[in-house]
N, C-alpha and C positions, 0 to 999 in steps of 0.2 A: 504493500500500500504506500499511496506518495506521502510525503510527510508535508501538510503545509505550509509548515513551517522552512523547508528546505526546498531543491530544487527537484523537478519532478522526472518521474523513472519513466523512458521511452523503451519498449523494446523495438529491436531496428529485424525486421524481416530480411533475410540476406539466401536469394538465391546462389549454386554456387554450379558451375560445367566449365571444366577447362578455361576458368581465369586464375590461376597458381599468379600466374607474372603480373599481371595488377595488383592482387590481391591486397598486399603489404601496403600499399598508398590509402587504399578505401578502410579498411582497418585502423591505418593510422590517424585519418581526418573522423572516423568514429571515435575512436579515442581523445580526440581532441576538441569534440564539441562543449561551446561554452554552456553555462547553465540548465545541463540537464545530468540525469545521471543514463548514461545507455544500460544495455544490454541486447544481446545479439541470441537471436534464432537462426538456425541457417539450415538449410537441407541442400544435398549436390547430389545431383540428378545425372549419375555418369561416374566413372570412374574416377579414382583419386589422384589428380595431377599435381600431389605437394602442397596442396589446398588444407590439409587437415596439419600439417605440421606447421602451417604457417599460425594456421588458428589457435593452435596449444601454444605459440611463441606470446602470442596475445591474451592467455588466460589469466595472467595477473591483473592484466588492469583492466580486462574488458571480460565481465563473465559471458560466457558463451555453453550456448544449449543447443544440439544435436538432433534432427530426426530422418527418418530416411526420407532422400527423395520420392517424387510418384513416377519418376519413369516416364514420363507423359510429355515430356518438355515442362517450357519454361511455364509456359500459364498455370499450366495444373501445381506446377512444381512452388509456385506461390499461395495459388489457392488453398496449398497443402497444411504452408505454413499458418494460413489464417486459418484454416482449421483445427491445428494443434494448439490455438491460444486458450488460455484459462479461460473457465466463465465470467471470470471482471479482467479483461484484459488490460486495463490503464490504455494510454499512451500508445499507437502504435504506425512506425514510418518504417515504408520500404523502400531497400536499397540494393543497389545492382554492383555487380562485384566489382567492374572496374571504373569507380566515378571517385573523384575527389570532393567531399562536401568542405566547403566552408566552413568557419569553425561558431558563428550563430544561427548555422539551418535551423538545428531540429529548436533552441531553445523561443527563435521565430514564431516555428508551429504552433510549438505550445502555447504561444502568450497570446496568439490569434485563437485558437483553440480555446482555449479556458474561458473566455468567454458564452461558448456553446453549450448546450446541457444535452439537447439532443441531436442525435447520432449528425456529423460533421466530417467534411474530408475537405481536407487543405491540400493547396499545389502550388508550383511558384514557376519560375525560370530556370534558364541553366545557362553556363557559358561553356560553348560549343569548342571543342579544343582536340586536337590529335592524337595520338597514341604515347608522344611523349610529353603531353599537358601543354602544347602550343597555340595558341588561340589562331582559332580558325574564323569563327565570325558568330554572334549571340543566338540562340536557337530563339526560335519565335516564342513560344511561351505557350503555354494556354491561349482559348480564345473565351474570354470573359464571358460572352454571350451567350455561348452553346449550350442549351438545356435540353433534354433529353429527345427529340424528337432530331436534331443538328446530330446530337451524339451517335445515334443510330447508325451513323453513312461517317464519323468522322472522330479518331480518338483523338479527345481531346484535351486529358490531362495526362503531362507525364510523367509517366508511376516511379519515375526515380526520386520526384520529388512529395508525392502522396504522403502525408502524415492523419491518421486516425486520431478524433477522439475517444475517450475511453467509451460514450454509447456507439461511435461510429463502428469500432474497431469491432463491438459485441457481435454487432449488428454484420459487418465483414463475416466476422466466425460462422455467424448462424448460417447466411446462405452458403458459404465455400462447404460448410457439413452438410445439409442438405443435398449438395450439388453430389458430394462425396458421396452420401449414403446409396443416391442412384447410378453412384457409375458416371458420373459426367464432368469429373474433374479436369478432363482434356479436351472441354467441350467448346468454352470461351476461346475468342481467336487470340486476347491480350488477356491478361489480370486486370491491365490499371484502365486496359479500356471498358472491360466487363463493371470494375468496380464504379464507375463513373457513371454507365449507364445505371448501377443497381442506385446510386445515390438518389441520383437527379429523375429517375423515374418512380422512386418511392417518396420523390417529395421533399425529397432530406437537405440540409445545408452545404453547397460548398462558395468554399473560400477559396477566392483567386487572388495569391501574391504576386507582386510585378514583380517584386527581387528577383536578383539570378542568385541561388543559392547553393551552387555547386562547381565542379568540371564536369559537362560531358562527354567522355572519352571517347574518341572517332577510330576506329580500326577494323581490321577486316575481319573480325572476328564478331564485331557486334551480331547479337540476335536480332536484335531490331535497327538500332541505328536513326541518325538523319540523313539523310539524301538531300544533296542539295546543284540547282543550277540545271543542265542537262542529265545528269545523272536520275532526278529524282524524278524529270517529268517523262524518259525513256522507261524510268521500272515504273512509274506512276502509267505508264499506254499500257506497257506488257502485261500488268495485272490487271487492269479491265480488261483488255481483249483476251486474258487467258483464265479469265470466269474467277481468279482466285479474291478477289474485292467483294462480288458477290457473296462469295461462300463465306466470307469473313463474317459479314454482316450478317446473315443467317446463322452463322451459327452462333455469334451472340443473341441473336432471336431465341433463337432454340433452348439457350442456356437461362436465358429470362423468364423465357413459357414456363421454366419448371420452377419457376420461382414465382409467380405473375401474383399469387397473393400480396405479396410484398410493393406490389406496386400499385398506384393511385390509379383510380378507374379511366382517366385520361389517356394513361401511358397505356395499359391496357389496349385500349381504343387503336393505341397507333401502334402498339408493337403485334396486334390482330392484322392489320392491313400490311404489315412486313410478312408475318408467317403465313397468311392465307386463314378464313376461315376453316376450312382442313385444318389445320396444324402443318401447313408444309415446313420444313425447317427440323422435326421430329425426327432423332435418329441418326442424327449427321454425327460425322466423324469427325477427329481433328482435321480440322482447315492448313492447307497450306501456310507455312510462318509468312507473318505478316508483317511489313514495316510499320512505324508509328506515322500515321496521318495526320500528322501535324505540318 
């Protein structure tokens, strides 16, 4: 439990696949976040590239908790983690193995955060930088305006900088276990895009910070990545003309259907006219990995 009197307990969701050579930077800017106290969840979905010794190097000053990966990739491999959280989960921001956070991100969150009583996801910026922390040029951000019907066709916050209040984060748990109990942990095309749509189609608060509160790291290795210039609008053609943008979309439909109590009879309305009356969307598999469409 947070102490009020002190400064408040974050756990930082940490997926982990063959980022060993980052790893020690993102680690390091966790450890070094002002006014908060962390703690790290992580699960690695793939074998152990020196990832777990790095982690034991960091058990003194940064306690750290284990669960296995889901094998599924990265979506499910996060959802996992929001399903592993306590039933009062506090505090809770995800973070992607190879990013360098500034050292007032997470205490940000929170101070925007504390404010909120009911369930609440916070996002911010980033500054866009290379594989050896070069600046490349500001990533766009969030788009302040997108509410759940925009979110649908278009992920809009991004999940490196997602910070959970403690109803938000509950609420996170509930549906990633849900999602879990039926076998559909691999269902969402993103986490943070899934998460955004559960918010903003149940109604809920978020918060859009203009800060840029991090590095984010550009390399060939990204899962997702930004795309930018010619690059982003040649894979932006390739994936409409090769049906994978569609399937993205559905199959966040699909992951929502099985959730759709949770959401306002609005959302409802509009995510019925994505799935088809039928339930088209029913049954889909994991989608093609998708870039963040932002």
């Amino acid at each position: 439990m947070n102490d009020p009197a002190g400064p408040p307990e974050v756990t930082v969701l940490l997926g982990l696949h063959r980022g060993a050579g980052h790893l020690p930077a993102q680690l390091g800017s966790i450890v070094a976040q002002r006014g908060v106290v962390p703690r790290l969840l992580c699960a690695r979905d793939g074998p152990d590239d020196g990832a777990e010794a790095i982690l034991s190097a960091f058990d003194r000053c940064l306690p750290v908790e284990r669960i296995a990966g889901a094998g599924q990739g990265f979506a499910a491999n996060y959802l996992s983690l929001l399903a592993a959280l306590p039933a009062a989960p506090g505090i809770v921001a995800l973070a992607d193995q190879d990013d360098v956070w500034l050292p007032g991100k997470l205490a940000r969150a929170a101070a925007m955060l504390a404010r909120e009583e009911r369930p609440a996801l916070y996002c911010a910026r980033a500054w866009l930088v290379d594989a050896r922390l070069r600046p490349l040029r500001q990533a766009a951000g969030p788009v302040t305006s997108g509410g759940f019907p925009a979110a649908l066709l278009r992920n809009i916050a991004p999940g490196n900088t997602i910070v959970l209040n403690p109803a938000g984060a509950a609420l996170a748990r509930a549906a990633a276990r849900e999602l879990q109990r039926q076998g559909a942990l691999g269902l969402p095309a993103a986490h943070d895009w899934f998460l955004y749509l559960l918010f903003t189609g149940g109604g809920h608060r978020v918060l859009h910070d203009r800060a840029r509160v991090l590095l984010y790291r550009q390399h060939g290795a990204n899962a997702i990545g930004q795309r930018t210039g010619l690059s982003a609008a040649s894979w932006g053609l390739r994936a409409l003309c090769g049906g994978h943008y569609g399937s993205w979309v559905r199959a966040n439909a699909a992951a929502l259907s099985l959730l759709d109590a949770r959401l306002t009879p609005s959302a409802r309305n509009v995510l019925r006219a994505v799935t088809g009356a039928s339930g088209e969307g029913a049954g889909l598999t994991r989608p093609a990995l998708p870039f963040n469409l932002r």
